[in-house]
C-alpha positions in Angstrom: -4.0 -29.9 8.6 -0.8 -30.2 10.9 1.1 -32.3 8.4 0.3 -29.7 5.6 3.9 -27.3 5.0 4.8 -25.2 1.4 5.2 -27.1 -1.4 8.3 -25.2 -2.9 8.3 -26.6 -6.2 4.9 -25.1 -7.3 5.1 -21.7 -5.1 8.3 -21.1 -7.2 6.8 -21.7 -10.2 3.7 -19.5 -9.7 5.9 -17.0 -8.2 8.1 -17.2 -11.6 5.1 -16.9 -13.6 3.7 -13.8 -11.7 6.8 -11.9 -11.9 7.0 -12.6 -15.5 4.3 -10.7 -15.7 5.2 -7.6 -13.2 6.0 -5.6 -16.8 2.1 -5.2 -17.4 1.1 -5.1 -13.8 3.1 -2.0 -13.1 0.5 0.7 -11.2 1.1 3.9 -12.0 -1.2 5.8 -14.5 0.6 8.9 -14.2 3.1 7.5 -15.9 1.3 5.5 -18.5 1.1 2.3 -16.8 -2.3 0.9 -15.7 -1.5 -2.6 -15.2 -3.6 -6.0 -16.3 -4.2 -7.8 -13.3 -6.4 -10.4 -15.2 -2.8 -11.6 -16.3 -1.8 -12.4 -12.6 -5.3 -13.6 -11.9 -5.2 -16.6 -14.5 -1.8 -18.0 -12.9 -3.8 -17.9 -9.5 -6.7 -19.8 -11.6 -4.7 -21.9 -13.8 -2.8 -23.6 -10.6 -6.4 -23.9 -8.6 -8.2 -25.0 -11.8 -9.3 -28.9 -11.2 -10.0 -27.6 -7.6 -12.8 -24.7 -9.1 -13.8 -27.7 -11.4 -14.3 -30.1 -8.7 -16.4 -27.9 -6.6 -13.7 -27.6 -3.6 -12.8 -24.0 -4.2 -15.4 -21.5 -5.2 -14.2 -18.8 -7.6 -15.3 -15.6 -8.3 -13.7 -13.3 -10.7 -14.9 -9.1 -9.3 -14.4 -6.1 -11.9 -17.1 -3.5 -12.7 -18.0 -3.2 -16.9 -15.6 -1.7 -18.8 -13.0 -2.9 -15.9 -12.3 -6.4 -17.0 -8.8 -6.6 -17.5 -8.5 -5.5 -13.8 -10.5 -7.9 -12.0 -10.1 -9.4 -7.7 -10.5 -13.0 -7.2 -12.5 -14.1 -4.3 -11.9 -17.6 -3.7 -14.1 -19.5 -0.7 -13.5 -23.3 0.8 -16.7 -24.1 3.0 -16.1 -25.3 6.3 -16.8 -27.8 8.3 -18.7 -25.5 11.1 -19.9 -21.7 11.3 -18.0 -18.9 11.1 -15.6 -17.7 8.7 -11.7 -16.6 8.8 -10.5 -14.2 5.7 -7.1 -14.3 4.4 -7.4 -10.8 2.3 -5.3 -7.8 0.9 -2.5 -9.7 -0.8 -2.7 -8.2 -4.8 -1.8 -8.5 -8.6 0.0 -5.3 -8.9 3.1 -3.7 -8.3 5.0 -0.8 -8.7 7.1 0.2 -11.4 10.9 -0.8 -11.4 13.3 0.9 -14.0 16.3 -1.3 -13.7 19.1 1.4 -15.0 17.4 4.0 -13.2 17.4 2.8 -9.9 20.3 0.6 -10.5 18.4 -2.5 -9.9 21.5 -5.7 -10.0 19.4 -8.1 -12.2 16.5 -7.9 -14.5 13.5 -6.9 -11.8 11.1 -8.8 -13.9 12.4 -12.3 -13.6 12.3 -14.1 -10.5 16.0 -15.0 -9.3 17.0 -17.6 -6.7 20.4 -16.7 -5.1 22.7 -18.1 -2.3 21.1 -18.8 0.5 17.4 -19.0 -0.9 17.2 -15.3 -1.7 14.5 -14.7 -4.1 14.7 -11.7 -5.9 11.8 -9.6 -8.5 9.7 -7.1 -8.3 6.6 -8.1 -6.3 8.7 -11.1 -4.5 7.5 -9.5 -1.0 4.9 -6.7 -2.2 2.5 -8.6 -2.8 3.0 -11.5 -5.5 5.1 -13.9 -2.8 1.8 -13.9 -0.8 -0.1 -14.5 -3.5 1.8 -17.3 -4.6 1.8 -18.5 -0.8 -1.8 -18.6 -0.8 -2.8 -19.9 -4.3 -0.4 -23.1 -2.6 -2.3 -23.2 0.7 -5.3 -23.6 -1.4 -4.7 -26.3 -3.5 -3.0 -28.4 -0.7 -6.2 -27.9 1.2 -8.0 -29.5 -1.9 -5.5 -32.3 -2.4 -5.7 -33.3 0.6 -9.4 -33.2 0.9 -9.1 -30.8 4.2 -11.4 -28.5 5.1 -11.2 -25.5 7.9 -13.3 -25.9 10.4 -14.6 -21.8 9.4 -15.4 -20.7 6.2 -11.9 -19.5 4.2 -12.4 -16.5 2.4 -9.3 -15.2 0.4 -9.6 -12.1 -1.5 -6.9 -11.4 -4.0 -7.0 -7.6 -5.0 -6.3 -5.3 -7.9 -5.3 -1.8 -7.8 -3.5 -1.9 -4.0 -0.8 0.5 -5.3 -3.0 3.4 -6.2 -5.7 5.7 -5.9 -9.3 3.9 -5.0 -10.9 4.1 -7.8 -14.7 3.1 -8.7 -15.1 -0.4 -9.7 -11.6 -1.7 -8.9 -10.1 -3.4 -5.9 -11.6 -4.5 -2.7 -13.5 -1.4 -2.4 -15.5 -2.9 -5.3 -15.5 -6.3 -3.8 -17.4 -5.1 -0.8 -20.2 -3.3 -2.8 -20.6 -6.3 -4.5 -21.6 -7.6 -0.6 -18.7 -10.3 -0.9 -17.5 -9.7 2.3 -20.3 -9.8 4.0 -19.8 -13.3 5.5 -16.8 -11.9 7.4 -18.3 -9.3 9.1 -17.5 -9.9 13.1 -14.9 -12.6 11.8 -10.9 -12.4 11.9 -9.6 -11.2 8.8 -6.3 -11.2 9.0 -4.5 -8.8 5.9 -1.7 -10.0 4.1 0.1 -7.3 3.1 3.1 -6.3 5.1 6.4 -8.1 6.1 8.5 -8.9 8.6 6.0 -10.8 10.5 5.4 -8.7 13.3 2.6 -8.8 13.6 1.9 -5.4 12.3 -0.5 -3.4 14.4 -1.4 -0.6 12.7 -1.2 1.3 9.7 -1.2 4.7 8.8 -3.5 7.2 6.8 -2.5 8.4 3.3 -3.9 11.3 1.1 -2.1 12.9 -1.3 -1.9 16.7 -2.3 -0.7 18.8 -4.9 0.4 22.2 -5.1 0.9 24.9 -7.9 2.9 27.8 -7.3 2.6 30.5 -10.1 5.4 33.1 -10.7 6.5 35.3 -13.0 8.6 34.1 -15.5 11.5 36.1 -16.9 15.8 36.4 -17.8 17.3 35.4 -14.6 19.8 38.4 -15.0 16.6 40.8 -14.0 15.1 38.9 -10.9 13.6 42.5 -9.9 10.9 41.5 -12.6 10.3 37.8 -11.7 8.7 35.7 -9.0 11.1 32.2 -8.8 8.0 29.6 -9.5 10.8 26.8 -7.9 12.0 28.8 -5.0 8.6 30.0 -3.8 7.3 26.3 -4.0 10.6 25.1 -2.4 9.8 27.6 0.8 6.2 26.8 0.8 6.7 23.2 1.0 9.1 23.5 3.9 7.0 26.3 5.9 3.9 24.0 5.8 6.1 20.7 6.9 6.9 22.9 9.7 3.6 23.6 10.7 2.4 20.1 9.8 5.3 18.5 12.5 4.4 21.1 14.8 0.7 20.7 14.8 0.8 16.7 14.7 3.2 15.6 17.1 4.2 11.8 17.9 1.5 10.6 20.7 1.6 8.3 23.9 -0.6 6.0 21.8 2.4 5.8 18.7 4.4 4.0 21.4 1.9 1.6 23.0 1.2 0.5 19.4 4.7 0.6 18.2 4.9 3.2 15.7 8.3 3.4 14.0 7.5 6.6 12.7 5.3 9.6 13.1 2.6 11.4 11.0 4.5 13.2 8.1 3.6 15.7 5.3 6.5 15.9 2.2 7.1 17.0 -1.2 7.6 14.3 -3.4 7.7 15.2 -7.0 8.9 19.0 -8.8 7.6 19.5 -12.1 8.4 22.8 -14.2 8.1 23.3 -17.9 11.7 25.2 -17.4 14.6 23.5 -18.9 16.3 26.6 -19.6 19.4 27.9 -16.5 19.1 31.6 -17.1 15.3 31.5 -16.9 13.2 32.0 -13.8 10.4 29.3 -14.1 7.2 30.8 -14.3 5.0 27.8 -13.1 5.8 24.9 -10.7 3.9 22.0 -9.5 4.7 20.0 -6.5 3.3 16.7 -5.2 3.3 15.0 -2.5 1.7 12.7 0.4 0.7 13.0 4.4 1.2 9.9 6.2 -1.0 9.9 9.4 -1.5 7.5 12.5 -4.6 6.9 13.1 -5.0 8.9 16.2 -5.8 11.8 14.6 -8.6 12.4 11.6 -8.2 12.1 8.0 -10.8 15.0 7.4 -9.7 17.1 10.2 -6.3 17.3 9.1 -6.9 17.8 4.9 -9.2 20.3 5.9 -6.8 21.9 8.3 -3.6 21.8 6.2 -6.0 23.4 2.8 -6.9 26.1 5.0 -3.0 26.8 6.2 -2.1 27.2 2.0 -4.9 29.4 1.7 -4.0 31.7 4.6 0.2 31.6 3.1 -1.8 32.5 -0.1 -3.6 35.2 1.4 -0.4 36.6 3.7 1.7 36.8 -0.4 -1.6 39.0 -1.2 -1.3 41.3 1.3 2.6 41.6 0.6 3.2 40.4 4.1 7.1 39.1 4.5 7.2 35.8 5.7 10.6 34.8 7.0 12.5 32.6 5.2 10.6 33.4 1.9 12.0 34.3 -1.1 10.7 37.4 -3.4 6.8 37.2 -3.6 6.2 40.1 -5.6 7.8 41.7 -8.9 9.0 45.7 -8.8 5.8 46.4 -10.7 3.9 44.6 -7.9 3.1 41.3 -10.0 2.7 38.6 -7.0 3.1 34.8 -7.2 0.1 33.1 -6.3 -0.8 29.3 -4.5 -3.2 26.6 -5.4 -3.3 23.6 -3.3 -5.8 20.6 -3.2 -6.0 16.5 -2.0 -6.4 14.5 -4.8 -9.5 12.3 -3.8 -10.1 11.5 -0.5 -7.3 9.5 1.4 -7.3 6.3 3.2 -8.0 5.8 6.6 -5.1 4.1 8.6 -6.1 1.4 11.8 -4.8 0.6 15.3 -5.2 -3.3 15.6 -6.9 -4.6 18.7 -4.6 -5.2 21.0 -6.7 -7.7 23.5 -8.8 -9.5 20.6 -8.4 -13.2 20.1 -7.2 -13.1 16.4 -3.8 -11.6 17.3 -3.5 -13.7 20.4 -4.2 -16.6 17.7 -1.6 -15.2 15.4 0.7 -14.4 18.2 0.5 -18.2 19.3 1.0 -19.3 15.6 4.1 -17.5 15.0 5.7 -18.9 18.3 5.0 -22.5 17.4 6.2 -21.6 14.1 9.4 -19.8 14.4 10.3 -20.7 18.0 10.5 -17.3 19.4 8.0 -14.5 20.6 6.9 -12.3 17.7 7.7 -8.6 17.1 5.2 -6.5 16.6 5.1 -2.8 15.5 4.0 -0.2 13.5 4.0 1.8 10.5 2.7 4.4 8.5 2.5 2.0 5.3 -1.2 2.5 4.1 -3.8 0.0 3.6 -7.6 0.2 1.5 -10.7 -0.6 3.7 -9.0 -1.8 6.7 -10.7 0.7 8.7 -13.7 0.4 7.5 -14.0 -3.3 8.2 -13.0 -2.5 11.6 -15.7 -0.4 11.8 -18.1 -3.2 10.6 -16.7 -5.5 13.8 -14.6 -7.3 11.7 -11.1 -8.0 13.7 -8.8 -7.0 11.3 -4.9 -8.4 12.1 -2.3 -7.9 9.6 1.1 -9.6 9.0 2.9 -10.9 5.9 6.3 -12.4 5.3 9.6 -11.0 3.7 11.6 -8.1 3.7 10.2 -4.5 4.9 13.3 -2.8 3.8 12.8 -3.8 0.4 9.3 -2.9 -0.1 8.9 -0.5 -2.9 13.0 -0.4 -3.4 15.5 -1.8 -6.0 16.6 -5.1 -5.4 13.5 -6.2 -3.7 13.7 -9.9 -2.1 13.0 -12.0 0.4 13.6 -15.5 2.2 11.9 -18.8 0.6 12.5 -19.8 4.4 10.3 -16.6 5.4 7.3 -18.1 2.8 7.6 -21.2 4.3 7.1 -20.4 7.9 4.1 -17.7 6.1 2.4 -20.9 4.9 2.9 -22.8 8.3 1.7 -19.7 10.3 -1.5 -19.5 8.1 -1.6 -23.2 8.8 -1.9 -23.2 12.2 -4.1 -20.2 12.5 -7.1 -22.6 10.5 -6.1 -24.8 13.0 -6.2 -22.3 15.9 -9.4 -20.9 14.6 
């Protein structure tokens, strides 16, 4: 196991061939573009393929009917004594890059090596250099006939970068009782950078609000409510309150936060295209980011009641500082709708005294020759909580560049991938 280290030659090449493929694994339906992740899921199986044929590697292909083209791979080596260890969360899909838009330097769907042993594509760090580490770590492991002394379990997700939905992604894995065997076991979640390790994540739900107004000429603004300007100050009044009523904690610190809970506007959308009309009917969308030392449920429940009470306060024609006009001269008033769309995602505080991050605490040492880094964010995960819950002792790190995640120009080191492989080395060892 000790003399096992990244075999560059075919992690580049799977890595090529998966960011080939970033074009139809784009996630954002909104926008058109459900991606394939049965594309990215035959490279995985393509490189493995004499090792499923042997027997070595067991491979299971996980999509609900009518979900095919989106499927997670769950791919098990037996070991050699009890237990089990789960390399999960690394996934297929990515999100969309517009090259001219975001003024992206080189095509963001072709993997580039520049000076230094830059790699650059979209996916290189989030997720498809992870994937490409671990399809590696698995065939070496059969080459060379070596089996962990627990059960390795890696689960290769679709549908990371979106909305849980039925059927898809790990949340269909575990109803499908495939991770049953790690239950009480170290899973350790691939899906970050940096190294860190990374001991927590935040919660993420996202809302939506539609602000109606009365339309009209802009040269008569006694007869119109301003759709934009009303949404504009009821964004901003409920940030306010939000920041006010969930404050940074003592706990953010001992885990290493590096930000705070936050609620923003992300997206505008009006059917106004037109500079001397007042739009009528805005739409604005956006996201809360939330440690997770305060409740999902509590808070959506908390911030839907704030919009309704603003709602209410424009009904009774109460002024509200800072607001713009809320009613017409012939008392027309604009009105608020607000809602989450589904449920949100819990986020997790690591265990700080468990023996899987002192494991992967160790491993990065003897790795990289220095003490690790660990911190915080309010980056969302699927499930993590819930396996928590279930006693698993959930640890996550991953390798590359945090600024770059979800950004033009995303990269990362090969040197970074090669101590990820030697790290996930030595925690089979460890283990």
């Amino acid at each position: 196991m000790h003399a096992l280290s990244l075999r560059e030659d075919r992690f580049l090449e799977v890595l090529r061939r998966l960011i080939a493929l970033t074009p139809r694994l784009q996630n954002n339906p909104s926008a058109g573009l459900v991606p394939e992740e049965r594309l990215a899921a035959q490279v995985v199986l393509d490189a493995l393929a004499p090792h499923i044929q042997s027997g070595f590697i067991q491979a299971e292909s996980l999509a609900a009917p009518g979900n095919e083209a989106r499927p997670s791979l769950v791919l098990t080596v037996k070991g050699t004594d009890s237990g089990a260890v789960g390399f999960v969360g690394a996934h297929f899909d990515v999100v969309p890059a517009d090259q001219k838009g975001e003024g992206w330097e080189r095509d963001p769907f072709t993997l580039w090596e520049g000076p230094g042993g830059v790699l650059y594509g979209r996916g290189v760090t989030d997720c498809l250099g992870h994937v490409a580490v671990l399809t590696d770590l698995l065939a070496q492991l059969a080459e060379k006939g070596t089996r962990p002394r627990r059960t390795l379990k890696v689960v290769l997700i679709s549908n990371e970068e979106s909305t849980d939905l039925p059927g898809l992604g790990l949340g269909y894995v575990a109803q499908q009782g495939r991770l049953k065997e790690l239950m009480g076991e170290p899973v350790y979640w691939l899906d970050s950078a940096n190294f860190g390790p990374t001991l927590g994540t935040g919660g993420n739900a996202l809302w939506e609000l539609k602000v109606t107004g009365v339309g009209g000429h802009s040269g008569m603004p006694q007869n119109c409510v301003n759709a934009l300007e009303l949404a504009m100050a009821v964004s901003l009044e409920l940030a306010r309150w939000f920041h006010a009523h969930y404050p940074p904690t003592e706990d953010e610190k001992k885990w290493g936060f590096l930000s705070s809970s936050s609620l923003k506007a992300t997206v505008v959308e009006g059917p106004n295209t037109k500079e001397t009309k007042i739009p009528a009917d805005v739409t604005l969308r956006g996201d809360i980011r939330l440690t997770p030392f305060y409740d999902m449920k509590d808070v959506q429940r908390a911030v839907t009641d704030f919009v309704r009470e603003l709602d209410a306060r424009l009904e009774r024609d109460e002024p509200i500082p800072g607001f713009p006009r809320t009613r017409t001269a012939a008392g027309k008033r604009g009105s608020l709708a607000f809602r989450f769309q589904g449920g949100g995602t819990e986020g997790i505080a690591c265990r700080l005294d468990s023996p899987g991050l002192q494991s992967l605490k160790e491993a990065m040492l003897a790795v990289r020759g220095v003490a690790p880094t660990p911190f915080s964010l309010t980056g969302s995960l699927p499930l993590v909580r819930d396996l928590q819950r279930q006693g698993c002792d959930v640890q996550i790190t991953g390798f590359g560049e945090m600024a770059y995640y979800h950004a033009p120009n995303e990269q990362a080191r090969l040197e970074d991938f090669r101590q990820g492989f030697s790290i996930l080395r030595e925690l089979l060892v460890r283990l």
